[in-house]
Phi, psi and omega in degrees: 000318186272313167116190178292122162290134157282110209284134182236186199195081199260109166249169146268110183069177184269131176323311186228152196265147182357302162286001192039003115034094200247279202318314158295335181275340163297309209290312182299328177287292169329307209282319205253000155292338181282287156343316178297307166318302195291324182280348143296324201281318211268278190308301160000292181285333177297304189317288202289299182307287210281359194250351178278328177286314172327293221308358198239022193231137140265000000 
């Protein structure tokens, strides 16, 4: 009734970027894992600064 289904592979964009490029596209993904890390580690310690300073404001 239905027939043969044909195995497909359904995305949205493209899988790799034009130039496909893998070794620039690792570095970059790295780059922005970094980036991410250090601006978590920043808000922390601002978070941790500003919450020692409330207990000492009367």
């Amino acid at each position: 009734a239905y027939g043969h289904k044909k195995s497909r592979i359904h995305y949205s964009g493209p899988l790799l970027p034009p130039s496909a490029n893998i070794d620039e596209m690792l570095k970059e993904h790295e780059r922005q894992i970094q980036q991410a890390v250090r601006k978590a580690r920043l808000d922390k310690t601002k978070t941790k600064k500003n919450q020692e300073l409330g207990r000492y404001q009367f």
